[in-house]
C-alpha positions as CSV (number, residue, x, y, z in Angstrom):
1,X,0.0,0.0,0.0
2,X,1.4,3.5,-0.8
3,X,1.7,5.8,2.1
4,X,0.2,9.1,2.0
5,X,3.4,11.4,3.0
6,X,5.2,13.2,0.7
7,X,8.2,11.2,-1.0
8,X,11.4,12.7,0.6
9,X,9.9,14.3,3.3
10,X,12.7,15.6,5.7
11,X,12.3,14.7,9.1
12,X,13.5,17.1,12.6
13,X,14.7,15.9,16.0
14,X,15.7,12.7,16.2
15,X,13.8,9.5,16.3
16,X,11.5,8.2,19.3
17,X,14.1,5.6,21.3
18,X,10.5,3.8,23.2
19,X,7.2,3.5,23.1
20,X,6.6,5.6,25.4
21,X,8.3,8.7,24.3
22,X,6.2,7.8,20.4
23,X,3.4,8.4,22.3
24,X,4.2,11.2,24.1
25,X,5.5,12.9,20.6
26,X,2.3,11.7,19.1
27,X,0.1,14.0,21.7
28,X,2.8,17.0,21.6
29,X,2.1,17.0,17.7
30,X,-1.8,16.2,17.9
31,X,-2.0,19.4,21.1
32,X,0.3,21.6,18.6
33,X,-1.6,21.1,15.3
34,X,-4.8,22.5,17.3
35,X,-3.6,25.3,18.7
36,X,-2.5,26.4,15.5
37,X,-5.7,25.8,14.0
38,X,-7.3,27.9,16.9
39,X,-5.4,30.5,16.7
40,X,-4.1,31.0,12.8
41,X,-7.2,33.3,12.2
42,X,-6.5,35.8,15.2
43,X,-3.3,35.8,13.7
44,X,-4.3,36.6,10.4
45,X,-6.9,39.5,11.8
46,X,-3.7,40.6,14.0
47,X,-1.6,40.6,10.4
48,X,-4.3,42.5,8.6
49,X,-5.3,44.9,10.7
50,X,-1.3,46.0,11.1
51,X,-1.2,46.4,7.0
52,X,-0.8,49.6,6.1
53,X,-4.3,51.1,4.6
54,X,-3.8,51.7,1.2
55,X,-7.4,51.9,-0.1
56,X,-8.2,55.4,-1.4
57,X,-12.0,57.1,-2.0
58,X,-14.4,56.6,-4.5
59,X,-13.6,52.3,-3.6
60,X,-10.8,52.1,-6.4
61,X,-9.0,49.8,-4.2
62,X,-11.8,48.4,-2.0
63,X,-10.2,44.7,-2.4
64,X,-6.3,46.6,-1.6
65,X,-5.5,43.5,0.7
66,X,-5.8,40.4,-1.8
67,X,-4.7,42.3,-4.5
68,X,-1.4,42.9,-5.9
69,X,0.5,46.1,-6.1
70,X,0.5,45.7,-9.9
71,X,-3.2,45.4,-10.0
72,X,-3.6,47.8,-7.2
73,X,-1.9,50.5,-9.7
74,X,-3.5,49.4,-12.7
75,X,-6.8,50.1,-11.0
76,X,-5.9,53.6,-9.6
77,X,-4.9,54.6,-13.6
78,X,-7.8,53.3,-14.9
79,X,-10.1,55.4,-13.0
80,X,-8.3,58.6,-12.7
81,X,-6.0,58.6,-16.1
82,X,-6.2,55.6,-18.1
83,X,-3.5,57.6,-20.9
84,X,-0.8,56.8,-18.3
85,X,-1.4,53.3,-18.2
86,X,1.8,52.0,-20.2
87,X,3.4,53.5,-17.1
88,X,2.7,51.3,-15.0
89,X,5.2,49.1,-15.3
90,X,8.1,51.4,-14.3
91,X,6.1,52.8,-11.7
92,X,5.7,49.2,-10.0
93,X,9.5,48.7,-10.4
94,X,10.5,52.1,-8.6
95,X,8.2,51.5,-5.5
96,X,8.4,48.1,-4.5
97,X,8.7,48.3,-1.2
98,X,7.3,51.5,-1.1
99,X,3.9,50.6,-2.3
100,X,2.2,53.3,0.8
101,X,4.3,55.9,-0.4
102,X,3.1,55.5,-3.8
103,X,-0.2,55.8,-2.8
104,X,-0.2,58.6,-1.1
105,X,1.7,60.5,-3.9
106,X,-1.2,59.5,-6.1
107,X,-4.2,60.6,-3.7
108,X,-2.4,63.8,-3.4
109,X,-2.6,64.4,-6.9
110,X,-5.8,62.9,-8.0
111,X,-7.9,62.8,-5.5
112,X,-7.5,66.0,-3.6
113,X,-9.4,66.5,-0.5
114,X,-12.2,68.7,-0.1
115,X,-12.1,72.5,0.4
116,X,-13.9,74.0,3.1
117,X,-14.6,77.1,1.5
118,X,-18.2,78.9,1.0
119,X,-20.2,78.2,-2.5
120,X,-19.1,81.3,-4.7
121,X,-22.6,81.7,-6.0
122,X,-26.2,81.2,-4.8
123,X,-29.8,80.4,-5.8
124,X,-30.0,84.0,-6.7
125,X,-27.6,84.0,-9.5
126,X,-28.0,83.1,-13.3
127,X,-28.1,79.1,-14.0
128,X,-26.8,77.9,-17.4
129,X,-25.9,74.4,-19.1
130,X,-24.1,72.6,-21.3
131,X,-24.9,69.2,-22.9
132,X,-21.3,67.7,-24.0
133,X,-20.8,64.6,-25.9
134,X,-17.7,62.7,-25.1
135,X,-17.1,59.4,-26.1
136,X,-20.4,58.2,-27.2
137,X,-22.1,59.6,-24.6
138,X,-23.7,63.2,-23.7
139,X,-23.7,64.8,-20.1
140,X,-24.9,67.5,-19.1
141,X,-22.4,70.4,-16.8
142,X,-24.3,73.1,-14.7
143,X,-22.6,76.5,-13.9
144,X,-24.0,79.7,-12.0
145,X,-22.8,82.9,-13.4
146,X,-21.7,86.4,-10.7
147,X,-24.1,88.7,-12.6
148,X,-23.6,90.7,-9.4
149,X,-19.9,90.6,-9.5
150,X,-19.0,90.3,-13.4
151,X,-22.1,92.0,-15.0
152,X,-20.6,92.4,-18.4
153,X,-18.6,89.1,-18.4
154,X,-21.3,87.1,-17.0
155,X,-23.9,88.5,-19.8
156,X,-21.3,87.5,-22.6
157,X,-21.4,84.3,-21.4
158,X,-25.0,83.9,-20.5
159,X,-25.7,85.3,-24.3
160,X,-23.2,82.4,-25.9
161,X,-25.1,79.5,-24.3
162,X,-28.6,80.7,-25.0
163,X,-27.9,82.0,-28.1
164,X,-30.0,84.9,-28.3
165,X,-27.4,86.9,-30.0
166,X,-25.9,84.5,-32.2
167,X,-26.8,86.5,-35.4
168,X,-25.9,90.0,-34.2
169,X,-22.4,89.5,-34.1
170,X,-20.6,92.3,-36.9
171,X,-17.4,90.0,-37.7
172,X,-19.8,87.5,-38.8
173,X,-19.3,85.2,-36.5
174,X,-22.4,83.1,-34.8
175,X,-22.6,84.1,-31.1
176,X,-23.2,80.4,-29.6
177,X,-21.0,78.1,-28.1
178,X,-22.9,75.3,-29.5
179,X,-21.1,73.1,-31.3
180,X,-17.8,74.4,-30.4
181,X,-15.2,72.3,-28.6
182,X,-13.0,72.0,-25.0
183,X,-9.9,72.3,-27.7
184,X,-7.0,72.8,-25.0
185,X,-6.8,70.2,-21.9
186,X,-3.5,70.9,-19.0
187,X,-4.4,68.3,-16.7
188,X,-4.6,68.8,-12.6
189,X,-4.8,72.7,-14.3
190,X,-7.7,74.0,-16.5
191,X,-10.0,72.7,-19.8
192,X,-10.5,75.3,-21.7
193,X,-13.3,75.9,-24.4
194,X,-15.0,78.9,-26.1
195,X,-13.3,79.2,-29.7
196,X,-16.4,80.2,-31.3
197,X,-14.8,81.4,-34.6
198,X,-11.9,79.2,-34.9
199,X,-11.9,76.2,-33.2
200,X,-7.9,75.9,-32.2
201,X,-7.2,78.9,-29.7
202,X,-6.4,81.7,-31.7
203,X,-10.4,83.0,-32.6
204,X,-13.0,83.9,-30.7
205,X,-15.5,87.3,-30.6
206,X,-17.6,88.5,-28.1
207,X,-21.2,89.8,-27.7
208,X,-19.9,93.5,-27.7
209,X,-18.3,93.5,-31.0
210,X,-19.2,96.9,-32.7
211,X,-20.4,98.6,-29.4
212,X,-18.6,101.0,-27.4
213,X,-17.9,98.4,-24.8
214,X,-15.5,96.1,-27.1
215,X,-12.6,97.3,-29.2
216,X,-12.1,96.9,-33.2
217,X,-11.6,93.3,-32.5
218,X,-14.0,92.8,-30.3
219,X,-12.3,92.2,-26.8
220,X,-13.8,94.0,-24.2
221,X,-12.3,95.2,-20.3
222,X,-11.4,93.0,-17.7
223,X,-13.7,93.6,-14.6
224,X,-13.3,92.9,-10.9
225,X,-10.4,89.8,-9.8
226,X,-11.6,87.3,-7.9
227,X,-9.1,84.8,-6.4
228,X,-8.6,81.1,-8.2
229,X,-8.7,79.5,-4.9
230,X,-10.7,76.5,-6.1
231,X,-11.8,73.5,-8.2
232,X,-14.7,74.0,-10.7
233,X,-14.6,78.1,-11.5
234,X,-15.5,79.9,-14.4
235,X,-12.8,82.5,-15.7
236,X,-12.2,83.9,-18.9
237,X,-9.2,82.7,-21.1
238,X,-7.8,86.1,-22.8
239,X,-4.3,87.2,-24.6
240,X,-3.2,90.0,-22.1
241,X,-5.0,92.6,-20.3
242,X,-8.5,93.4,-21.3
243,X,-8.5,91.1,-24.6
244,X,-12.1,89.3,-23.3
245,X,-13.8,87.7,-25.9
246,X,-15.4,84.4,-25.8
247,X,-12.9,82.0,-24.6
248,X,-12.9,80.6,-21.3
249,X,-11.8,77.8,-18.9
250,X,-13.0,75.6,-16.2
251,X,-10.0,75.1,-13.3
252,X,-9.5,71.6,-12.0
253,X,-6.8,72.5,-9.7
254,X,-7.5,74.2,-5.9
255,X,-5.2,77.1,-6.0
256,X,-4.2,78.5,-9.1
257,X,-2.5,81.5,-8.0
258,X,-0.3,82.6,-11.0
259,X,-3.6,83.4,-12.5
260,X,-4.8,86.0,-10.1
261,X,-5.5,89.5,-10.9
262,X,-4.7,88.8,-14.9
263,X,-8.3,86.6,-15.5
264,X,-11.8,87.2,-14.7
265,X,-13.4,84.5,-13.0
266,X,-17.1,85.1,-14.0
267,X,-18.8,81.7,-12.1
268,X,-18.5,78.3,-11.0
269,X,-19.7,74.8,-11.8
270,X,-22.7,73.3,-9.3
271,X,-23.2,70.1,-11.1
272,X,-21.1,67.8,-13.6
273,X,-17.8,68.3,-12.4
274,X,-17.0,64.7,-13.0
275,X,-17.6,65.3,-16.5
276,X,-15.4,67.9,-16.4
277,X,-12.8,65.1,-14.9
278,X,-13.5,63.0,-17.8
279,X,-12.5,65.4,-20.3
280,X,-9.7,66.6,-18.3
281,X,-8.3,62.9,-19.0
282,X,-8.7,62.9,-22.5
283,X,-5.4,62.2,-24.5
284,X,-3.8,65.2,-25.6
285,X,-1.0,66.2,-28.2
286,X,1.9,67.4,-25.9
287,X,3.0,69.8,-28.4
288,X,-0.2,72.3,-27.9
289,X,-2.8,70.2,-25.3
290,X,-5.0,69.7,-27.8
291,X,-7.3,66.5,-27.4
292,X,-6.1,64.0,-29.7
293,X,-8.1,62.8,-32.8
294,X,-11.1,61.0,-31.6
295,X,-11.3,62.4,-28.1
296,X,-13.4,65.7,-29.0
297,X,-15.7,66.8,-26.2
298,X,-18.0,69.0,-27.6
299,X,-21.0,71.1,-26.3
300,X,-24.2,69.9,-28.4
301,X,-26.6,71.9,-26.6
302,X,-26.4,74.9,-24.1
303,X,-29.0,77.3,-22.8
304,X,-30.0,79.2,-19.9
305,X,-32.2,77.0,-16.6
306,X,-33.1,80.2,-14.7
């Protein structure tokens, strides 16, 4: 009959020299076996709740502990910037051993922690849209505008997403930022959208064009600065001191203080700031942060809610 033990098993100790002492071994081994089976899963909650917490919000790694740090990674980059994911690899590499440190490095930068500062706007002020398709798919963003604050840069912008003046512009162009597209991405910074005439960055008009309140090309003043001291606001993209014209931006960054005092911020988002995220991961030509071929986000539809 074949035994049961694995061929060339190595044996410890030496050898039982009676009967007595087999026996004896025999119960040492049986009392062993049973305390380890009684207490293997304290030790495993002991282990587990000593490893380090590596699970970050939103439930990306919500199965961290049977995962591996590969895995762990991948999963982080496909959430938060899926372009990056051929670096995985290297990043694995660099921080074994460091996997916490890692982690933290990468909640800093992508998953910032909420700010504790008062809504910019209230009930009380303008509500517009837009409906952007990305990918297949159309969302709708939600922005109130500082009417209060900004009265002729808030109107401008009103004006583009309902419309209403999309005819009356004197360069010809059409006064809507329907159809027009987030053309420059600089991620953990700003999108920014609004090329009404050109598409690329380097058009745009406003709604004063031909009025006293514009120049010849149709830029008109800068009004009051408000501080870029958070994620989700509203400011005007220009080419130097009081060149407003329909371009703006959307910041995804807290404090973005190298733009203070040289841009308008004119409102704030209130709803769809995740599919501002989305877009802000699109893939992007380094050469000019233009989204790549493929990856347009564009505003279908945009209008005014009250």
């Amino acid at each position: 009959m074949q035994s049961n033990e694995p061929q060339g098993s190595v044996e410890s100790g030496p050898k039982p020299s009676s009967h007595f002492e087999r026996s004896r071994n025999a119960w040492r081994a049986k009392r062993q076996d049973f305390e380890s089976q009684v207490h293997a899963p304290a030790a495993a909650v002991s282990a587990e709740k000593s490893a380090p917490a590596l699970q970050l919000q939103n439930g990306t790694l919500s199965n961290a502990l049977s995962s591996s740090f590969q895995e762990r990674v991948e999963a982080f980059y496909r959430q938060y910037n899926p372009s990056k994911m051929a670096e995985v690899g290297n990043l694995v590499a660099s921080y074994t051993g460091r996997e916490s440190l890692l982690f933290e490095k990468l909640e800093a930068k992508y998953c910032p922690k909420p700010q504790n500062l008062p809504p910019l706007t209230n009930a009380s002020h303008v509500k517009v849209y837009f409906d952007i398709a990305l990918h297949a798919t159309v969302s709708r963003v939600v922005m109130r505008l500082l009417h209060d604050v900004v009265p002729m840069t808030a109107e401008n912008f009103r004006c583009l997403c309902t419309g209403e003046k999309a005819s009356q512009c004197k360069c010809g162009a059409c006064l809507t930022a329907t159809c027009s597209k987030f053309h420059r991405i600089k991620k953990h910074f700003m999108v920014q959208g609004g090329d009404i005439t050109k598409g690329d960055g380097t058009g745009g008009c406003s709604i004063y064009h031909g009025t006293p309140n514009a120049n010849a090309w149709g830029y008109f003043k800068d009004e009051s600065f408000l501080p870029h001291d958070r994620v989700g606001l509203l400011s005007m993209a220009n080419k130097g001191p009081n060149t407003n014209g329909s371009q703006f931006f959307i910041t995804t960054k807290e404090k973005c203080l190298n733009l203070n005092g040289k841009h308008v911020v004119f409102g704030e988002v209130i709803q769809g700031m995740d599919v501002i995220r989305r877009i802000e991961i699109l893939p992007t030509d380094p050469s000019n942060d233009r989204p790549l071929p493929g990856h347009d986000a564009t505003i279908v539809d945009c209008g005014q809610l009250s």
